[in-house]
KOLZA-361602 format. One record per atom (N, C-alpha, C, O, CB): x negated, z negated, y negated. Coordinates in steps of 0.001 Angstrom, whole numbers, plus 500000, padded with zeros to 6 digits. Each point is the difference from the previous one (the first is absolute). Last residue first. Glycine has a CB too. Example, Ala and Ser with C-alpha at 12.3 -4.5 7.8 and 13.67 -1.06 7.14 Angstrom:
// residues 2
487150492920502250499180499940498810500770499270498910499491499831498892499325502314501736500894497925505092500890500000498810499100500000498800498964499335500019502928499419501154
// end
This chain:
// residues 276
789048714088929914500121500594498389501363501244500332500436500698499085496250499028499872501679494979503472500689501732500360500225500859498276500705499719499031501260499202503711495263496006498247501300500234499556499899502148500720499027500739500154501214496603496844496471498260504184500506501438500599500913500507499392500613500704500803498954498833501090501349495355498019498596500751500139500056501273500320500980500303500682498099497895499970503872496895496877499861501714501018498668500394499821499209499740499093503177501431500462500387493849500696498310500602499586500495501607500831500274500369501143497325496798499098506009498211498310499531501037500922498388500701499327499466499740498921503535500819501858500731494215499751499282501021499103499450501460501155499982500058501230499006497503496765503206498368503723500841501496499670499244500910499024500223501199499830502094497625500381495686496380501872501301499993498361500845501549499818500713500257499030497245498022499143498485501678505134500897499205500660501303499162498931501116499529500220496569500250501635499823505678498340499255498377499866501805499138500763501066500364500496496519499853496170501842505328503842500562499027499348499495498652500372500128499629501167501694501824498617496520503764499599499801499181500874500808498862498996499872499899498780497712501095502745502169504360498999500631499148499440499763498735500791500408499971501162501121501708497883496414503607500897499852498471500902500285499723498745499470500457498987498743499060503181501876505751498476499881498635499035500310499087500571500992500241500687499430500525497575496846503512503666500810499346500040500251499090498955499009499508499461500645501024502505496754502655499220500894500428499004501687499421499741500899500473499304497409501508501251497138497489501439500353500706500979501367500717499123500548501072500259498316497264502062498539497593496634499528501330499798500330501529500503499384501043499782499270497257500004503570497247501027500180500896498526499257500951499659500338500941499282500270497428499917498497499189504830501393500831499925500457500285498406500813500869499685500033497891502720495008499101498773500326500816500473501066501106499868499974501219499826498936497222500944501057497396497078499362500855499018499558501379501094499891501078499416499092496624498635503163498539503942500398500382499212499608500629498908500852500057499114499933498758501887496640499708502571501214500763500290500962500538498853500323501187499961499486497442502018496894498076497457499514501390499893500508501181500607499642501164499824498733497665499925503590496719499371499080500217498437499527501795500475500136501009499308498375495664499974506082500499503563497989500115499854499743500680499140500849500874499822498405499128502199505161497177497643499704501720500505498643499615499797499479499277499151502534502727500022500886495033499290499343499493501404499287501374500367499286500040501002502672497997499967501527501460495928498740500166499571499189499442501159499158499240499523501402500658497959503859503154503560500022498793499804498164499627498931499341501029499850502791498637502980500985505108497922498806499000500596500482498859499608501033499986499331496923501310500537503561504134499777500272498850499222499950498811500912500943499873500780500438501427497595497695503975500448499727499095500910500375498494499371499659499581498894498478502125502153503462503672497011499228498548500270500018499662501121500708500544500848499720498645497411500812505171501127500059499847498334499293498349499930499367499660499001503352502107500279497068502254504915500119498992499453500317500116498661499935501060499378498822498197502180500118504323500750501353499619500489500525498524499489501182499655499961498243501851502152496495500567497015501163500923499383501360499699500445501082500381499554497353501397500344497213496895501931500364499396498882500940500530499385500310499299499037497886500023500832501732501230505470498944500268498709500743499327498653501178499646499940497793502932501104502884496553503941499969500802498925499183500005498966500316499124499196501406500831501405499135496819503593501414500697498931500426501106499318501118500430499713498618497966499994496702501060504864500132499555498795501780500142499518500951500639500450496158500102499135501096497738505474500270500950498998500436499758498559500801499145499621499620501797502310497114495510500917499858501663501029500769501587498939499461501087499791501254497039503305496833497781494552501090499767501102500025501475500484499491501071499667502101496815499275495006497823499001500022501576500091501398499894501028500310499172500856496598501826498898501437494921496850499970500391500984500394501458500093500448500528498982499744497221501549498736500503495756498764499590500733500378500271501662499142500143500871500087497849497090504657499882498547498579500940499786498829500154501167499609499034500656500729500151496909504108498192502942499827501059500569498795501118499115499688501127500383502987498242500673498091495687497675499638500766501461499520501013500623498979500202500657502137498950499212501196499077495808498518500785500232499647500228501098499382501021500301499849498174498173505683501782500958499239498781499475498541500237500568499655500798500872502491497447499096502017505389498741499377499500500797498615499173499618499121500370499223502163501402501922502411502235497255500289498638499939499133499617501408500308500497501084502323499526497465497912504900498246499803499294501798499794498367499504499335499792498986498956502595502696504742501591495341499159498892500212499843499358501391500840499556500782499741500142496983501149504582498617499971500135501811498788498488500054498787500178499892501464503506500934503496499572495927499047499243499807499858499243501687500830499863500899499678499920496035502526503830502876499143500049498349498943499074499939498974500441499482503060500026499183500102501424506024500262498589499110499327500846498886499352501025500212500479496351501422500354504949502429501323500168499630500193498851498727501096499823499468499731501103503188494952498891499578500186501760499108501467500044499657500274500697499023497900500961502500500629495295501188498928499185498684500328501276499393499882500043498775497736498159502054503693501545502778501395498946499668499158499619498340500203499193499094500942499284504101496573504567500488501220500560499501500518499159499333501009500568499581499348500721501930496176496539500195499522500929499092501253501161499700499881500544498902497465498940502047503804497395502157499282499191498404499652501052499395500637500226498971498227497625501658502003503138503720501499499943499384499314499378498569500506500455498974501579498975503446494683501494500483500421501220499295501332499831499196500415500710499084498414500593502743498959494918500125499198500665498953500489500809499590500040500083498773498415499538501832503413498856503304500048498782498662499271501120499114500802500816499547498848496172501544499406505018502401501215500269500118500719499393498454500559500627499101499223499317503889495766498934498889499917501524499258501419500168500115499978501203499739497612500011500932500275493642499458501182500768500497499815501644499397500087500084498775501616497457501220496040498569498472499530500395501730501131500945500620500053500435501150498748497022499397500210501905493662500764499774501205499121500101501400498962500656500079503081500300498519496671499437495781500243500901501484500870499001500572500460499231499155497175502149501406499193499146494319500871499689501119500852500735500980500320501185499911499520497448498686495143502933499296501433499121499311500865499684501142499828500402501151500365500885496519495185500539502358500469500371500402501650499579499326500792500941499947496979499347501793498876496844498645499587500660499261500829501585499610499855500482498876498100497901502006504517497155501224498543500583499898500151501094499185501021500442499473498130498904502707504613497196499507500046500870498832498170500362499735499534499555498951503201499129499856501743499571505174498590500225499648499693500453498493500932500616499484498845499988502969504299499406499636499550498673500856498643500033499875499323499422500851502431500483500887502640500925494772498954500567500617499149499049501031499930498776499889500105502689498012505232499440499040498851499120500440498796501041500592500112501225500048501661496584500605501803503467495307499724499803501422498955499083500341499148499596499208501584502517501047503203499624495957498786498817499958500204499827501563500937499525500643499140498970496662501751505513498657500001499083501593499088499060500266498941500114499382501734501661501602502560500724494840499077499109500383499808499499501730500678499272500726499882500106496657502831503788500495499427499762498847498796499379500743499276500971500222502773498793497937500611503864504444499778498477500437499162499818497781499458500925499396499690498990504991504112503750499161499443499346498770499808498827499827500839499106500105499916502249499155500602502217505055500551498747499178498876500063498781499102500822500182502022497440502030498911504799501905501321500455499188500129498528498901501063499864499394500475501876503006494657498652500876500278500969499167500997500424499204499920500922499188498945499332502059500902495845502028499434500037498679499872501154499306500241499841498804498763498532501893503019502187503031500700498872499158499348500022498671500411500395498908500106498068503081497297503239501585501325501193499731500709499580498887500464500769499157500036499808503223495734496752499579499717501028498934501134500984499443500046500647498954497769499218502139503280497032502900499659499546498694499212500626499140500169499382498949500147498967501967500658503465503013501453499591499394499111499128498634500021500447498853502156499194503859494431502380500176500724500588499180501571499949499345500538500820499256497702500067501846497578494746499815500490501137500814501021501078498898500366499674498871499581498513503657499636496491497388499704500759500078500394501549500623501033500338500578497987497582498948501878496009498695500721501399501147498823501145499212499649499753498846503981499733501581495536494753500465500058501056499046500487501341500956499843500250501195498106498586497044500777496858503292501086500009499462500475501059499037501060499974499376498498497939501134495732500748501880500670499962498713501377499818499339500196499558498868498185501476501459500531499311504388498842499253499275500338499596499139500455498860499912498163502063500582504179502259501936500033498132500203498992499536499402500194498791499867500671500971502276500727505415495866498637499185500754500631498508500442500408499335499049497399501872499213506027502761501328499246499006499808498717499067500597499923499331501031502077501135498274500407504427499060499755499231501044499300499095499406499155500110499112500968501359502580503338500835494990498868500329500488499589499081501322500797499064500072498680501784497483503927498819497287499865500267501699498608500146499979499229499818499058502986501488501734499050496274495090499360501375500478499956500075500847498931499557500420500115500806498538503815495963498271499553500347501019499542500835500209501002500672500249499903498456500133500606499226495053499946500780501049498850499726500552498888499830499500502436501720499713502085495363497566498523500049501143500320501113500750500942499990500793498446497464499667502191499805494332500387501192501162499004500028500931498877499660499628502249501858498900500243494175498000499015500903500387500733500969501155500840499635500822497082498556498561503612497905498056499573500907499265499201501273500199499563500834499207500776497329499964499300497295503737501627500615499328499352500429498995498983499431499605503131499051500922496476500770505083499514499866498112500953500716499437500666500952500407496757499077499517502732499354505172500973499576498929499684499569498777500565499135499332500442500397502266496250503113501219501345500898500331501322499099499269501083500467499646497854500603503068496134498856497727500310500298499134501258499905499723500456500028498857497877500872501314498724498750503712500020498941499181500653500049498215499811499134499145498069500480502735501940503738501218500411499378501119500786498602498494501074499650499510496492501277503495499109502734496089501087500225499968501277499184500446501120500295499583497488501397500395496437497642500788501057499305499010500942500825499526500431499512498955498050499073500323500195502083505164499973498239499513500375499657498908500798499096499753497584500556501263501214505201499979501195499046500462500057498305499832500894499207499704499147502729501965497582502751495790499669498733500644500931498795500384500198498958499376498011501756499479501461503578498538499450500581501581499944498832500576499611500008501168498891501988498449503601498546495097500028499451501499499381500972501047500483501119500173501672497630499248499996500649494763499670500979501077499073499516500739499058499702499266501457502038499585502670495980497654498685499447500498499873501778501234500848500066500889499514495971498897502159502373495192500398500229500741498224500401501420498908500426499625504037500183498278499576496431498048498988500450500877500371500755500582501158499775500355497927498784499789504413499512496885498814499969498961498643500479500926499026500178499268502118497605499070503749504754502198498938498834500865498888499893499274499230500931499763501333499581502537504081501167495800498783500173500111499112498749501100499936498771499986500550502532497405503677499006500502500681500209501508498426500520500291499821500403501150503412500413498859498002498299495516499664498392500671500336500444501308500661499186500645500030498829497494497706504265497516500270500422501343499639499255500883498923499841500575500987501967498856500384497405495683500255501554500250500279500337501379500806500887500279497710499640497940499831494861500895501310500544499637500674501057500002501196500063500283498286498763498913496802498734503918500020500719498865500939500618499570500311501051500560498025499021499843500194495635502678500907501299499647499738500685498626499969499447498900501849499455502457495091496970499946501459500190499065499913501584500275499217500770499443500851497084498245496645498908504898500313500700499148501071500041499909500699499381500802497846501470499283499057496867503353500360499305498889500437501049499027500339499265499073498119498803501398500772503300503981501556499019499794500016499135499017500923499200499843499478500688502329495867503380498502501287500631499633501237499117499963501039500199499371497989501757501594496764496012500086499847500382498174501344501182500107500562500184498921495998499632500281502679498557504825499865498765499203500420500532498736500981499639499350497140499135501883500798504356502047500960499680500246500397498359498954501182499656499979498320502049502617496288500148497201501026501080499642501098499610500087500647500060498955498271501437501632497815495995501715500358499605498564500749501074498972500463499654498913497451498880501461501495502120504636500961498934499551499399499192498380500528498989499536500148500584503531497288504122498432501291500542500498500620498569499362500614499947498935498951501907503603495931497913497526500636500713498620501206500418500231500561500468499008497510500348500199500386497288504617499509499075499104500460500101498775500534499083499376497764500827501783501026504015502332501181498619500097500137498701499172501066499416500196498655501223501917496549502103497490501134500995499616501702498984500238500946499616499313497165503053501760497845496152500677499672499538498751500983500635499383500393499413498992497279500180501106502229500659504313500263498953499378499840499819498599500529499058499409499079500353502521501814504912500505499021499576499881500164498197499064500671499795498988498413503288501317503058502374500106500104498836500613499295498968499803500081500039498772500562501130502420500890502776495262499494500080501403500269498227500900500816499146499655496992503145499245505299500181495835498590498762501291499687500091500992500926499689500750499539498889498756501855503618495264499794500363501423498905498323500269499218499233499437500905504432500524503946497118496397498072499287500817500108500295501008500798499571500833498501498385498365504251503002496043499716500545501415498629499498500493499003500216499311502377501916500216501314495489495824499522501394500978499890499943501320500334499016500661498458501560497755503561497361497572500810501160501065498644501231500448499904501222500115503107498593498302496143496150498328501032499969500825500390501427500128500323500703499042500351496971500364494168500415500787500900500055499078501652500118500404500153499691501182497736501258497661495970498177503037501402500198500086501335499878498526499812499200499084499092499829503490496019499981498030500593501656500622501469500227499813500638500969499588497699499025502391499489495931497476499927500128499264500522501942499701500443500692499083497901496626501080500776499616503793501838500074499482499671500632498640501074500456499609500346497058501501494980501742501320500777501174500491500935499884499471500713501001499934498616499338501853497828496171498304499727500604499016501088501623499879500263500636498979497019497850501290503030497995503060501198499442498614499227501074498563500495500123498879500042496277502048498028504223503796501214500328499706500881499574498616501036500372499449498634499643502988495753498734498760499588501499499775501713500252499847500282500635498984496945500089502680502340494731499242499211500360498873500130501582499790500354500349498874498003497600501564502788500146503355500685499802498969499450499925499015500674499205499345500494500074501679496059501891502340500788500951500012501268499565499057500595500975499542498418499793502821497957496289498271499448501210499179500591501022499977499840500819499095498463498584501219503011496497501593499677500065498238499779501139500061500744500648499264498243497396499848500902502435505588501252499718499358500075499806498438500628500853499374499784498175502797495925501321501543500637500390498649501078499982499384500089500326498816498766500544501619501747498341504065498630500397499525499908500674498937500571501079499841498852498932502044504510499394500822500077498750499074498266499666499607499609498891499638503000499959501721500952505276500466498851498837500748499947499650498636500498500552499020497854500263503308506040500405499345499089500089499102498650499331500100499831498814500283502077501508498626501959499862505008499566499255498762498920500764498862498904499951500558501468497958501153503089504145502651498605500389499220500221498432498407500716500038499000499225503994501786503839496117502784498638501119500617498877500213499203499071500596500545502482500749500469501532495276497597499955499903501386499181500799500580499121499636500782502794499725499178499359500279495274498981498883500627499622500388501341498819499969500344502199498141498422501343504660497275500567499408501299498832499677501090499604500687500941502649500719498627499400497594494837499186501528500412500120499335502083500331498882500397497007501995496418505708499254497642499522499162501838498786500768501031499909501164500390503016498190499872496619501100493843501275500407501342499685499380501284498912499735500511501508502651498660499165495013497475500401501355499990499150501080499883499475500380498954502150498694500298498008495560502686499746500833498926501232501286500332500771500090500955496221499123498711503982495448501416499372501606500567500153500967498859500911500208499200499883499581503376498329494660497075500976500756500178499599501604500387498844500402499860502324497817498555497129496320501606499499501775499516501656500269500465500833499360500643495774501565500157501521493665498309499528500744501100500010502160499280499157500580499316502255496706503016498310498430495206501013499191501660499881501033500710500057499752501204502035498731498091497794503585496096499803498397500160500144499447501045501099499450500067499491500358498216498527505273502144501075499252498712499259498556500477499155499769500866503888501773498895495134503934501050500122498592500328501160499217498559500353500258498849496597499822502662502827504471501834500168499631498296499980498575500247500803499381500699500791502610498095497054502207505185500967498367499489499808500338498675499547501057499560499936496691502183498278506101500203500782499452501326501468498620499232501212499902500189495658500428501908498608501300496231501612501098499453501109499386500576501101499740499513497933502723500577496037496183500366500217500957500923501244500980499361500206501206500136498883497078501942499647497413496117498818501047499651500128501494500652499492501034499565498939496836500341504300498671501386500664500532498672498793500490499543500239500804499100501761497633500286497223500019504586501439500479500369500586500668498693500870500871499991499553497150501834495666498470497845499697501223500796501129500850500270499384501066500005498907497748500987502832497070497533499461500955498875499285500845500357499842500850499124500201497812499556502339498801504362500688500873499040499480500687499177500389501104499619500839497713500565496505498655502729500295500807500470501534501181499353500464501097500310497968497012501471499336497632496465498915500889500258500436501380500830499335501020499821499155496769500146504305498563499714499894500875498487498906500533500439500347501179500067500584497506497873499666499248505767501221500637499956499922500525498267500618501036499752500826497282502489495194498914499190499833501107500656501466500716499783499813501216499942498247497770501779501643497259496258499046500915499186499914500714501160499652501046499453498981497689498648504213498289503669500526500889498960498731500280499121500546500032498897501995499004501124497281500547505256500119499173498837500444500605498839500025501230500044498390497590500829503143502703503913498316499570499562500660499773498693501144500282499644496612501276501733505610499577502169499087498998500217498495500320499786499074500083500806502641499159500696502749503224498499498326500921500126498967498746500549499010500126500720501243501869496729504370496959500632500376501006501231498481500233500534499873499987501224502535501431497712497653495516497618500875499600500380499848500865501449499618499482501049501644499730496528497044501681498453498959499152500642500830499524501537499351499733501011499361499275496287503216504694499385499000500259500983499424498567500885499741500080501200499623502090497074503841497091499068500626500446501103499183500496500622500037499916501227501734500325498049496750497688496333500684499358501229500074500096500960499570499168500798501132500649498357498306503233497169499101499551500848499983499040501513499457500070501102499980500370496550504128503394501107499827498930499658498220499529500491499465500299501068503580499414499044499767505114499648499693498975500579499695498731499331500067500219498790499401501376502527503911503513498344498804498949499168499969498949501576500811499881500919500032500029495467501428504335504433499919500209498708498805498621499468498985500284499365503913501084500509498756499558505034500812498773498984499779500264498205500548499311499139498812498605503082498296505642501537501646499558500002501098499228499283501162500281499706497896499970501857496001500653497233500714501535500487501695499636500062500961500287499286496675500690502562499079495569497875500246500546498808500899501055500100500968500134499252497023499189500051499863498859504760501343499173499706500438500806498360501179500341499907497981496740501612497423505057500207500944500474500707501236499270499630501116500487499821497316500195501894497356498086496716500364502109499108501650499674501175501078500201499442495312502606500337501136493462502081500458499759498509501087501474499176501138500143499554496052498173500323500402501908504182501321499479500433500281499673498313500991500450499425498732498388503587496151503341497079501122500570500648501157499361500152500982500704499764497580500267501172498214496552498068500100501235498355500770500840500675500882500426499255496697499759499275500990497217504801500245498864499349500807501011499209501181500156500309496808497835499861498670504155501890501180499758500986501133499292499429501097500346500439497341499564501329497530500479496424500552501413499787501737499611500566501142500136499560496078501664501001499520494466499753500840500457498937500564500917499901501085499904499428497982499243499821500315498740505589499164500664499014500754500181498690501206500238500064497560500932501774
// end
């Protein structure tokens, strides 16, 4: 199966650093437009960096073996992360929950801090610094350069990969976050949520310890209902979509007093609902 395929690939990347188209056709035995086809799925993912002849491994290594990134939506979720960098500046603080689409903006964070320049005044400064409930990509973080990674104790869901519970609110209450950008597994009338009431409560604390508080999630998830919310509009500052978002969902949820940022497929953007 491909998944299966995009696994051993994320995995040879992991260890040897780059592959070859060659070497895929060679070890995997299928043709070479299936072996670029399967890179350029792998670098839509974060996962590779394509080069001439084949890819090299993105930054940060991310670790193939127990959890691939699903690879559904994927443009769109690279799309909504490369709009997210626009958040970012040097020496701040991002909070991140778990979640693929969140994982997605994890490793283009990690991209855009190993292209920056130190800042002269304070070159022992971490141009990121990333606050964590989420071991996968905390996990996947751990050799991005320029960047600090706290970990937030707490028990861990196996679903999600995410820590919860009262060690991790203990944590977050004592930190400062400039910007958090969480995922959501639903976003109805009601605004976004989680299936998790545990996930939910650590988000909605990780959205009060931030200044600015963005849920990141592709149209999909409009329209569906999740078991516990994030938080009323007050906890938000955006939603930030792909343009694939449904026409009447999305004027739902602004009426509701949300702002929906939807990003096209050139990066342009359309806001709706602005927050007075």
């Amino acid at each position: 199966m491909r998944s299966e395929r995009l696994n051993v690939i994320a995995e040879m990347l992991a260890v040897e650093g780059s592959v070859s188209v060659e070497q895929l056709v060679e070890e995997l035995t299928i043709s070479p437009a299936t072996a670029r086809r399967d890179l350029d799925a792998l670098e839509e993912q974060g996962v590779a960096r394509r080069t001439r002849g084949g890819a090299l491994r993105a930054t940060p290594v991310y670790d193939a073996a127990p959890k691939l990134r699903s690879t559904e939506q994927a443009a769109e979720k690279n799309l909504i992360a490369r709009h997210c960098l626009s958040y970012l500046y040097p020496g701040i603080v991002v909070g991140l929950s778990g979640g693929s689409t969140v994982g997605t903006l994890a490793g283009a964070i990690a991209t855009w801090a190993s292209e920056q320049q130190q800042v002269d005044a304070h070159p022992s400064q971490p141009m990121v610094t990333v606050v964590t409930n989420a071991v996968d990509i905390a996990y996947a973080l751990a050799n991005a350069v320029n960047m600090k990674i706290v970990l937030i104790g707490g028990v861990l869901n196996g679903t999600s990969y995410e820590l919860t519970g009262p060690f991790t609110q203990a944590i977050l209450n004592q930190l400062s976050i400039d910007v958090a950008f969480l995922g959501a597994n639903g976003i109805d009338e009601n605004g976004p949520g989680t299936v998790d009431e545990f996930e939910a409560s650590t988000n909605r604390l990780m959205s009060t310890r931030a200044d600015k508080t963005i849920i990141v999630a592709d149209h999909t998830k409009f329209g569906r209902r999740s078991f516990s919310t994030l938080g009323g509009v007050e906890t938000v500052d955006a939603i930030v979509t792909d343009s694939g978002v449904d026409k009447q969902w999305r004027d739902t949820v602004t009426r509701r007093g949300y702002t929906v940022i939807s990003v096209d497929a050139e990066g342009h953007t359309a806001h709706t609902g602005e927050r007075k």
